[in-house]
Backbone as numpy.savetxt, mean C-alpha at the origin, in Angstrom:
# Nx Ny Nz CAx CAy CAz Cx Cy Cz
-6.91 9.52 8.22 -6.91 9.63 6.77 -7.62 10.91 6.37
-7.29 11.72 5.83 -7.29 12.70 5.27 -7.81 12.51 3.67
-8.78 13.23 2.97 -8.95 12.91 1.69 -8.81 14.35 0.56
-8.57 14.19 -0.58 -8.18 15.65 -1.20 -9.17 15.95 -1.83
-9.73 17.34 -1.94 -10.15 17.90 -2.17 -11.04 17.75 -4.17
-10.01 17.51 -4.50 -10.48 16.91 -6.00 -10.97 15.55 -6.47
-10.94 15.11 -5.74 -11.91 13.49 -5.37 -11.82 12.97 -4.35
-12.39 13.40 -3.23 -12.42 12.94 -1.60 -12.60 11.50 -1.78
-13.34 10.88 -2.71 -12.89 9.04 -2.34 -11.72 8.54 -3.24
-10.72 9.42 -3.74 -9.64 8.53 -3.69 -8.62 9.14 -3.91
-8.38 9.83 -2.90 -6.68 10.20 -2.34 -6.66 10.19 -1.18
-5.66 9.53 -0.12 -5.17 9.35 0.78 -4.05 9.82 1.27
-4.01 10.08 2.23 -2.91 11.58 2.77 -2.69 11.20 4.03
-0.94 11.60 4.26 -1.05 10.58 5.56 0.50 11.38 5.67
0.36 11.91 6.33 2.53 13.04 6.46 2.81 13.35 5.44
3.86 13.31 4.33 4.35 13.81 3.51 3.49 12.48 2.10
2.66 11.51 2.65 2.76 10.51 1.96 1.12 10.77 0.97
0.92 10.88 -0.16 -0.23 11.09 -0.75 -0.68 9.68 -1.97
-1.77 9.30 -2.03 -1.89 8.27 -2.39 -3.29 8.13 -3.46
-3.00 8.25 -4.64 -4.28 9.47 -5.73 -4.39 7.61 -6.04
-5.35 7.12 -5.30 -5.84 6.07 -5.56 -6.57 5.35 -7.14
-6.89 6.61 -7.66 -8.05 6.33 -8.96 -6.82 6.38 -10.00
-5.64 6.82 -9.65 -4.57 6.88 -10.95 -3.39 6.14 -10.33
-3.57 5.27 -9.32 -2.48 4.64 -8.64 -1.20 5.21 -8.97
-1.23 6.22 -8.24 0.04 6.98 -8.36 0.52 7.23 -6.78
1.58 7.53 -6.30 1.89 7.64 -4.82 3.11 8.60 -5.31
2.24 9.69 -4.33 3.63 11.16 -4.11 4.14 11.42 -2.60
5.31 11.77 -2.83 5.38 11.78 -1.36 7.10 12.89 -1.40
7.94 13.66 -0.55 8.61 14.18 -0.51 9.22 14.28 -1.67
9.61 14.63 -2.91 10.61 14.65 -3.67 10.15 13.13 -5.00
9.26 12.89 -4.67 8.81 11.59 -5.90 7.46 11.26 -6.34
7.45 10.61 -7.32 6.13 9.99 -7.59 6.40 8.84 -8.32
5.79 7.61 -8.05 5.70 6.47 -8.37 4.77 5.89 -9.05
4.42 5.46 -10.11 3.23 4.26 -10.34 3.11 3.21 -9.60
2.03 2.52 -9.48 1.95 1.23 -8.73 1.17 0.95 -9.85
1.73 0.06 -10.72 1.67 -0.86 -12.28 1.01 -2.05 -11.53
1.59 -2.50 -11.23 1.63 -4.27 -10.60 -0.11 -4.17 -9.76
-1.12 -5.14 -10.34 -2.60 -5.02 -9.60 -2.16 -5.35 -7.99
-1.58 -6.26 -7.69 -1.04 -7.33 -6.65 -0.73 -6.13 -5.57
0.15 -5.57 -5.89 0.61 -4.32 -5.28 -0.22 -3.32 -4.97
-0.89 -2.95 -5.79 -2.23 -2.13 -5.88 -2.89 -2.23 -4.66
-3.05 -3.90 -5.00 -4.48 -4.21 -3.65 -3.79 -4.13 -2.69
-2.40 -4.83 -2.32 -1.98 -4.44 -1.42 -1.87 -2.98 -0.23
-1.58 -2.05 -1.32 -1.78 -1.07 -1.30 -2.57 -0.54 -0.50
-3.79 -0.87 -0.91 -5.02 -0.05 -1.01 -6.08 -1.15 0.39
-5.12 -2.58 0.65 -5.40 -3.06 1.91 -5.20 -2.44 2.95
-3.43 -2.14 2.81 -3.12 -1.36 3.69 -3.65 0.22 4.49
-3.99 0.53 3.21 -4.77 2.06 3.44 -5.95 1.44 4.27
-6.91 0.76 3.51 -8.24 0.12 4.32 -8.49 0.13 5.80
-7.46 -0.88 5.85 -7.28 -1.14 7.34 -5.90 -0.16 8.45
-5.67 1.05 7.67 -4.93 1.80 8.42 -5.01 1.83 9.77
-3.79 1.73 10.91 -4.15 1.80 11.97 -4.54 0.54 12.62
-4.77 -0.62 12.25 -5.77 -1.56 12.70 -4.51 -2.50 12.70
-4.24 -3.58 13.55 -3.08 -4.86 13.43 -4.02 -5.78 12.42
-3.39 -6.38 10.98 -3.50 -7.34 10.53 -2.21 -8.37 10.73
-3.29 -9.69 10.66 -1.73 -10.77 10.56 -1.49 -10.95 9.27
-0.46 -11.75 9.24 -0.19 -12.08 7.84 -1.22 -12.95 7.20
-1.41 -14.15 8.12 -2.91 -14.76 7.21 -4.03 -14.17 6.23
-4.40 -12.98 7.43 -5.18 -11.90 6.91 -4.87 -10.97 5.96
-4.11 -10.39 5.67 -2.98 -9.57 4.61 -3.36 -10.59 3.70
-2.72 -12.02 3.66 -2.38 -12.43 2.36 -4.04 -12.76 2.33
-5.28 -13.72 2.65 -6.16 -13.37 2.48 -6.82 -12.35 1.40
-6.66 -11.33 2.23 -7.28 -10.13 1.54 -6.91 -9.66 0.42
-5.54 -10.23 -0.04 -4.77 -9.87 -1.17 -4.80 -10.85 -2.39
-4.32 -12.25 -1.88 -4.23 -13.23 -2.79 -5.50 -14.04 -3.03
-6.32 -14.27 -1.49 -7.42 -14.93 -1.46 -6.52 -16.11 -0.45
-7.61 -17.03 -0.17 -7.59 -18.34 0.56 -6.79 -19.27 0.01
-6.45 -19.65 -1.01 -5.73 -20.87 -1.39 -4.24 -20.45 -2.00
-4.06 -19.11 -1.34 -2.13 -18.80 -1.47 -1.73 -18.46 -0.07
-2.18 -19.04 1.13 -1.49 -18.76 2.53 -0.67 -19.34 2.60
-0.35 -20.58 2.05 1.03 -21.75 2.30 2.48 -20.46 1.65
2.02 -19.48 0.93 3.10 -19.03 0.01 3.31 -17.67 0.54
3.89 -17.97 2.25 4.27 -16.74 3.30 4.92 -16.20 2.57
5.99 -16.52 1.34 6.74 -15.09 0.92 6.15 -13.87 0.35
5.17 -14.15 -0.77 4.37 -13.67 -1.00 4.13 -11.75 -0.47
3.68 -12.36 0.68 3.59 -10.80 1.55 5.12 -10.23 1.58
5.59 -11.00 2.07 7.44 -9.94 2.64 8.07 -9.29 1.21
8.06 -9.92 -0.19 8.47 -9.72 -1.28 7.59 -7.91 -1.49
6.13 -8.47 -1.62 5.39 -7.64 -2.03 5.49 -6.31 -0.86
5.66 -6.33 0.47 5.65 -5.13 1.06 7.11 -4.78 1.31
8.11 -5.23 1.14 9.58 -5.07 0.17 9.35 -4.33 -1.24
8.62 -4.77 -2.20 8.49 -3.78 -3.15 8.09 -2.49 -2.92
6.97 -2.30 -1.81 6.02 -1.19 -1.78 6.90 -0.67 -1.20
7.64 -0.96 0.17 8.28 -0.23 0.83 9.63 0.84 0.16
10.02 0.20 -1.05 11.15 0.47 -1.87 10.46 2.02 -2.78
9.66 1.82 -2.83 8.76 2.73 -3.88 8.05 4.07 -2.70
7.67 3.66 -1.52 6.85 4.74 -0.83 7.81 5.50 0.30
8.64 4.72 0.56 9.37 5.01 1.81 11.04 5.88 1.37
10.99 6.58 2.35 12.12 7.25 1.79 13.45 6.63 2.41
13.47 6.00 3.36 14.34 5.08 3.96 13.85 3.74 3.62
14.10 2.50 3.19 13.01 1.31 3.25 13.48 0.46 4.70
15.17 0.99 4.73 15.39 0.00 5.84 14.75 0.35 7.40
14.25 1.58 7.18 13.34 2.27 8.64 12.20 2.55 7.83
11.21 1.72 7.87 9.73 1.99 7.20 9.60 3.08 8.22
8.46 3.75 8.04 7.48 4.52 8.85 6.17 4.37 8.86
C-alpha cells in the first residue's frame, strides 16, 4: 500500500487502482466512482485493511455487518458484486 502525498492516511494506491478514502471516491484507469452506500464503504475500506491477508467469509461479514448477520451469506457476494462492478475494469476477471 502506497499512500498519496496530500493526505498519506487516506489514499490507497495499488496498480492503476487509487482509493481517496476521506472523499470515498475510487479512480482508477479511465473512471471515477463514488462509493455512496456506508455498507460498501466499510467493505471497502475492510478490504484495503486487511490487504493481502486471507479473510473468510464469516470474518468479512463480521467486520462489515457485525455478529448477528452471518446466517445472511448473500450479503457479502451481492456487496463485493457491487464493488467489483464499480472498481474493476473487467468484473468477470477481478484482479
Amino acid at each position: 500500500m502506497r499512500v498519496g502525498a496530500e493526505n498519506e492516511s487516506s489514499t490507497f494506491i495499488k496498480g492503476d487502482l487509487r482509493v481517496d478514502l476521506a472523499a470515498r471516491r475510487v479512480f482508477g484507469q479511465g473512471f471515477k466512482k463514488s462509493i455512496s452506500r456506508p455498507l460498501e464503504y466499510k467493505l471497502l475500506t475492510t478490504l484495503i485493511k486487511y490487504g493481502g491477508k486471507s479473510l473468510t467469509r464469516d470474518s468479512s461479514q463480521r467486520k462489515v455487518w457485525g455478529p448477528h448477520h452471518l446466517h445472511e451469506t448473500h450479503y457479502l457476494r451481492v456487496f463485493m458484486a457491487n464493488l467489483r462492478r464499480k472498481i474493476e475494469q473487467d468484473s468477470a476477471q477481478p484482479r
